[in-house]
N, C-alpha and C positions, 0 to 999 in steps of 0.2 A: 457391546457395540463394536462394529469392528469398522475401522479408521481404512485399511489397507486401500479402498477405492476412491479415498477422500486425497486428490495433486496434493491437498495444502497440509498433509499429516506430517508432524517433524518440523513445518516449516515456521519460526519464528516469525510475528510481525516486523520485527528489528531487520531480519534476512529479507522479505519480503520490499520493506522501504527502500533500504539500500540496496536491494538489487532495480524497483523501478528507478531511481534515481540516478544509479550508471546507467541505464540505456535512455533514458528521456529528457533527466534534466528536472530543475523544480518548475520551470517556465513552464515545458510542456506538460507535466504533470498538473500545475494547477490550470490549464486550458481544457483539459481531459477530465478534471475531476475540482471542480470551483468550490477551494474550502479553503480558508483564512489561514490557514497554520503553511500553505503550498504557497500562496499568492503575496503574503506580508512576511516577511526575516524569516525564511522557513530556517529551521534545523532539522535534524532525525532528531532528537530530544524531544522536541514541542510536536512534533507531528506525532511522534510513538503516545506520547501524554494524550493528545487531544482523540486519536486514534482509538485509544485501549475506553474512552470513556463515550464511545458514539459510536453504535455498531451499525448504523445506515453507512456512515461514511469508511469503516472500518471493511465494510463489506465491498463498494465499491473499487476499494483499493486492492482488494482480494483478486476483485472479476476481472481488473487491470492485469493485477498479475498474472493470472489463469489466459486471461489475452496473449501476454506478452510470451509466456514460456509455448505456446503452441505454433507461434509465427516460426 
């Protein structure tokens, strides 16, 4: 299988969070994407946890980022 036309190959979830959260914020991130772990005491800790175990929500975070890197 070859990754090379896959934006997200190489790219950690961990890099991924921390990078939408410098540019948005947890406020705007959980208005753009409504999941408990964004909206109540977010951390990168509980968001990477609740993230790696939900891949509806893990994917949405993905297409955020695929948004953001093309602006």
């Amino acid at each position: 299988m070859n990754n090379n036309n896959n934006p997200l190959h190489g790219i950690t979830l961990a890099v991924i969070l921390e990078s939408l959260v410098a540019q948005y914020g947890w406020e705007e991130m959980g208005a753009r994407i409504n999941i408990r772990c964004f909206n109540h005491d977010p951390s990168i800790k509980s968001s990477l946890k609740f993230l790696r175990r939900t891949p509806w929500a893990r994917e949405k975070v993905e297409q955020l980022y695929l948004k953001s890197i093309k602006q």
